[in-house]
C-alpha positions, -999 to 999 in steps of 0.1 A, spaced: -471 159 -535 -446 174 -510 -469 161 -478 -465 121 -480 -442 94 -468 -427 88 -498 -414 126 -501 -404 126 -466 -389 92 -473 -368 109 -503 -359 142 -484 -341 125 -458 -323 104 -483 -310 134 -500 -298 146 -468 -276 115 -463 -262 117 -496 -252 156 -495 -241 145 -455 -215 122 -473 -207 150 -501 -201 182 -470 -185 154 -447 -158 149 -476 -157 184 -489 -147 195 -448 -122 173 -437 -101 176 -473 -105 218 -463 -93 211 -428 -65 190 -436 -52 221 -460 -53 246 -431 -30 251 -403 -33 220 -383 -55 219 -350 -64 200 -322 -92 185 -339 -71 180 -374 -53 152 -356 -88 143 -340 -106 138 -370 -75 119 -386 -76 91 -360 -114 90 -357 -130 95 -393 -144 61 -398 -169 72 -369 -181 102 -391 -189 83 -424 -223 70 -412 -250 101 -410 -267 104 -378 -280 134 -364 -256 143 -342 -230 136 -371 -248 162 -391 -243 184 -362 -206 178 -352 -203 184 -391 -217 222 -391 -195 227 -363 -171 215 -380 -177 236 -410 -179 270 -393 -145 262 -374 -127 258 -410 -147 294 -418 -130 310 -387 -96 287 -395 -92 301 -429 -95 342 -418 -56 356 -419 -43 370 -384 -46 407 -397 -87 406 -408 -99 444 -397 -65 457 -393 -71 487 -422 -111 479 -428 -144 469 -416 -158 453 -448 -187 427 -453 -162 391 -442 -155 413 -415 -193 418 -402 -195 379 -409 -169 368 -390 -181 391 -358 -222 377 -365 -211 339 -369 -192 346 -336 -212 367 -317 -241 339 -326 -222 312 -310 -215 297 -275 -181 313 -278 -195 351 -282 -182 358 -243 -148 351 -255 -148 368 -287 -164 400 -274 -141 400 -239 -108 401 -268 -123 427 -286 -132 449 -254 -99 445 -243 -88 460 -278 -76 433 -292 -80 428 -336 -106 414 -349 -79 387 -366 -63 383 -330 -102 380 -314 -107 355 -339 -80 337 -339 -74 334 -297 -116 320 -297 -106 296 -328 -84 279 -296 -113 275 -275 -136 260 -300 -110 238 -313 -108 221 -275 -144 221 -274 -148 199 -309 -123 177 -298 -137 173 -261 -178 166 -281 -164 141 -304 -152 122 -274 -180 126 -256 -207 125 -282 -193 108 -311 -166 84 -293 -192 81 -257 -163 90 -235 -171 105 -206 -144 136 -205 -146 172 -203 -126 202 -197 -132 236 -186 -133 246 -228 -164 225 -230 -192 239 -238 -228 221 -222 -248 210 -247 -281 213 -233 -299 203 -262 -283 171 -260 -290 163 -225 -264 179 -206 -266 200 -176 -248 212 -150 -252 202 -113 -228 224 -93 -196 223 -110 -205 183 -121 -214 178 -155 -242 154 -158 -267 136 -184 -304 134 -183 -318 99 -182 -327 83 -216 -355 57 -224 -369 45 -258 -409 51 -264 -415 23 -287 -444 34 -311 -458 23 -339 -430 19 -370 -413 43 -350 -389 45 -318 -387 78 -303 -360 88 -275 -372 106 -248 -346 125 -214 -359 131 -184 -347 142 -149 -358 113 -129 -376 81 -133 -409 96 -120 -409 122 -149 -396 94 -171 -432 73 -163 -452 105 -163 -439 120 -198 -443 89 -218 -473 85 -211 -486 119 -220 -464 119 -252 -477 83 -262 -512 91 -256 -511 124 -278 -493 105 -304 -521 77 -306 -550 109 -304 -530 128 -331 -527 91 -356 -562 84 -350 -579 117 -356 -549 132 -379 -534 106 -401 -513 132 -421 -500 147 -392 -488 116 -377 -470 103 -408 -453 137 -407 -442 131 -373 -427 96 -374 -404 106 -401 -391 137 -391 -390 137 -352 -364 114 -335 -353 129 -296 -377 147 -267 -355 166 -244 -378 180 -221 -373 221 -212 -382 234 -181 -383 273 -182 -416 284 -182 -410 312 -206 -402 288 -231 -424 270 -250 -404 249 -277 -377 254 -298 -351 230 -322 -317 240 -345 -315 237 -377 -279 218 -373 -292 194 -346 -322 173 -373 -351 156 -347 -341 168 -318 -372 190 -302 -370 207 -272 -405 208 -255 -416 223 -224 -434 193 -208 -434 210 -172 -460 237 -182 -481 232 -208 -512 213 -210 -524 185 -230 -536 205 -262 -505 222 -258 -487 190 -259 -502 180 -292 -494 213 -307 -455 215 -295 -449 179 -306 -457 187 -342 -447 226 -341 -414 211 -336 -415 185 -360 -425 212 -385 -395 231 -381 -374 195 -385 -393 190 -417 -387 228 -429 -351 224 -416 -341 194 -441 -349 213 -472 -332 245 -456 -300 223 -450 -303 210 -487 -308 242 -504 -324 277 -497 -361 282 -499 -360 320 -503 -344 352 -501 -333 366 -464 -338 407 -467 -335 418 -429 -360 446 -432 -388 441 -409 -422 448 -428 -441 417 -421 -473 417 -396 -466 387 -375 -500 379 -364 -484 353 -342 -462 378 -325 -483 408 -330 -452 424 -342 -427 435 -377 -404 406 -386 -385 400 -415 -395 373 -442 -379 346 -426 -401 348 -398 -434 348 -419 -423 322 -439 -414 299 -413 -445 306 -389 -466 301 -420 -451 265 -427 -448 251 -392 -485 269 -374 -495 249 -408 -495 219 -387 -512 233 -358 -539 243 -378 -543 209 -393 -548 190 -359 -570 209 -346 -591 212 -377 -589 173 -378 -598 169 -340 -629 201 -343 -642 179 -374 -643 146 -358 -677 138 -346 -667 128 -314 -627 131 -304 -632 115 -264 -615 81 -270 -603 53 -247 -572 71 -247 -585 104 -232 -614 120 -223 -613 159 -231 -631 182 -210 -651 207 -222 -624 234 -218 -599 214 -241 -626 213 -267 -635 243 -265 -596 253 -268 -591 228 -299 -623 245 -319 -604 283 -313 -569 272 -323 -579 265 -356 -602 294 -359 -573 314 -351 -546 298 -367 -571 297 -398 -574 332 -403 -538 338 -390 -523 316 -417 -548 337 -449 -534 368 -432 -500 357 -438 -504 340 -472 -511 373 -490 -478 386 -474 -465 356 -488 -478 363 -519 -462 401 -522 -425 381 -514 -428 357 -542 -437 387 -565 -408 404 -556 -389 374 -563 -382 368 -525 -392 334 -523 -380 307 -545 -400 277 -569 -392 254 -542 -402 273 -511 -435 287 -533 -440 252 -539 -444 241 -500 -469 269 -491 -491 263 -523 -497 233 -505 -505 239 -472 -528 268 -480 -547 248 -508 -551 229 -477 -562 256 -462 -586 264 -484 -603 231 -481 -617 237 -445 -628 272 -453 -666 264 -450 -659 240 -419 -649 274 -398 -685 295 -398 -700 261 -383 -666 257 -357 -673 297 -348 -705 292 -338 -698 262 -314 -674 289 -294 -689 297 -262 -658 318 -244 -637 329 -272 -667 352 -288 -643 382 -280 -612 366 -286 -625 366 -322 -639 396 -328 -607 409 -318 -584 389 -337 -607 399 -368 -605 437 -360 -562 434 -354 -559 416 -391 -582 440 -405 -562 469 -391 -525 450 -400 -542 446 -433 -549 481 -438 -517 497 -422 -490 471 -433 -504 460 -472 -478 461 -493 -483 473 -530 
């Protein structure tokens, strides 16, 4: 069973093992190319890398796509625009350094030149996070790069650190950032008190949690809802400025979904990556390419879970919170919709895996959940019918999948 403590237990100690194996692999690589900045950096400080951490695992891929760009020759795109050459612009054009890259290229410079004058900048930017992130020195220089998903933002031309505290939960210790203090109080309890709703009332979903999720960093842009990177393992970015307590619940273990998806994706792949856009995305109402089926599928998994946990529970007001009838009400649609959301997408899962798209391991995962699934299916008549101002919400999500289902099936 891939949905228990002991596989989440042996997932992350596979990590930590092929951590070790890529940690060794890297610094041998970088020590055989021309010598940089952080060459000399990682010489003097390599005892602090041998350990696996999070942010190790992150400095790491860093450090792995800076011996990608070190190793292209000073003439790449001098004659041709082949297939390393398209890489080398995407890995670029992805990063924090893309303002740079495309400023050299605008001006007419190579792509080998391009590259080569960015590989400076990055190199100064490694070297200034390992001091500040790996060493805890407080330095920076006008090459560093903010890492807001670490904490870091900028006041004026000052760059500063949100505050830190330590929610101490059950078998688990969970960091938290905030602005202030007042936020600090505030947050932790709403993020303690949808942690105890979400053990009591959704056992799996909590065990889940605890072993995947390790760092809050509060977001504050109301356009944004949550997000996390595959290279930064735990860390969840979560809009706690905006979104209400049922959304709360939701973005703590969306997030921690994507963790959990994220440690097989950094130990292997799950499937194939075609970029065509041919997949209804019931949760975007748009085309999206495999990978963005596939990953909805797996982490809106979760969402569905909870709140078919918490619509099942004969009575869900505890001495933790009292819901109102709006929040129940809310809790009883999610899974409706995230129940016929996640069949919709299964049978597009279904047509990949035929096609050879998705692999035994990735096939594997989603088996799972939607045997899951599967389970609740006569729970959601009885749920319908306790909707009093989603009636319409429903009809019309029916009539959109029936449509998608009719105008996107694949054959």
């Amino acid at each position: 069973m891939n949905f228990s403590p002991k596989k989440y237990s042996q997932l992350k100690s596979r990590l930590k093992r092929r951590y070790s194996f890529y940690l060794s692999k890297t610094i041998i690589e970088l020590k055989k190319l021309p010598k940089k900045n952080i060459t000399h950096w990682i010489q003097e400080n390599d005892n602090e890398l041998k350990q696996y951490s999070e942010l190790n695992w992150h400095f790491l891929s860093q450090l792995q796509l800076f011996n990608f760009f070190n190793r292209q020759p000073s003439d790449l795109g001098k004659t041709h625009f082949g297939d390393l050459e398209e890489e080398v612009f995407e890995k670029w054009n992805a990063s924090e350094f893309a303002a740079t890259f495309l400023k050299s290229l605008n001006q007419g410079i190579p792509l080998g030149k391009a590259n080569e004058k960015t590989l400076k900048e990055l190199d100064k930017h490694l070297v200034e996070f390992g001091e500040r992130h790996i060493l805890k020195n407080e330095s920076s220089s006008s090459f560093y790069r903010v890492q807001g998903s670490l904490g870091e933002y900028l006041k004026g031309k000052k760059l500063l650190k949100l505050l830190e505290t330590t929610l101490h939960l059950d078998c688990k210790d969970l960091r938290l950032m905030t602005q202030t203090m007042k936020e600090m109080k505030s947050f932790s309890q709403r993020i303690e008190i949808a942690l105890k709703i979400i053990k009591k009332y959704s056992p799996s979903s909590w065990e889940r949690f605890i072993a995947f999720t390790e760092v809050i960093v509060p977001i504050s842009q109301e356009e944004l809802v949550s997000y996390s990177h595959q290279d930064l393992p735990g860390y969840s970015m979560i809009n706690l400025y905006h979104r209400d307590f049922v959304d709360l619940m939701d973005d703590l273990l969306h997030e921690n979904g994507h963790h959990h998806m994220n440690h097989y994706l950094n130990l292997g792949k799950l499937i194939e990556e075609p970029i065509d856009n041919i997949y209804y995305s019931p949760w975007r109402r748009t085309l999206r390419p495999l990978r963005g089926i596939f990953h909805a599928y797996f982490t809106f998994f979760w969402a569905f879970k909870l709140f078919i946990d918490l619509s099942k529970a004969k009575e869900i007001d505890s001495i933790y919170y009292l819901f109102n009838q709006e929040e129940k009400e809310k809790i009883h649609w999610r899974a409706i919709e995230e129940f016929h959301m996640l069949n919709f997408t299964f049978e597009d899962l279904k047509w990949a895996r035929r096609k050879g798209l998705i692999h035994d391991a990735g096939w594997e995962l989603i088996l799972e959940q939607q045997k899951e699934v599967r389970k609740y299916q006569k729970f959601i008549p009885v749920i319908e019918k306790k909707l009093r101002h989603h009636k319409k919400e429903l009809v019309d999500l029916k009539k959109t999948l029936k449509s998608s289902k009719a105008q996107f099936t694949k054959k």
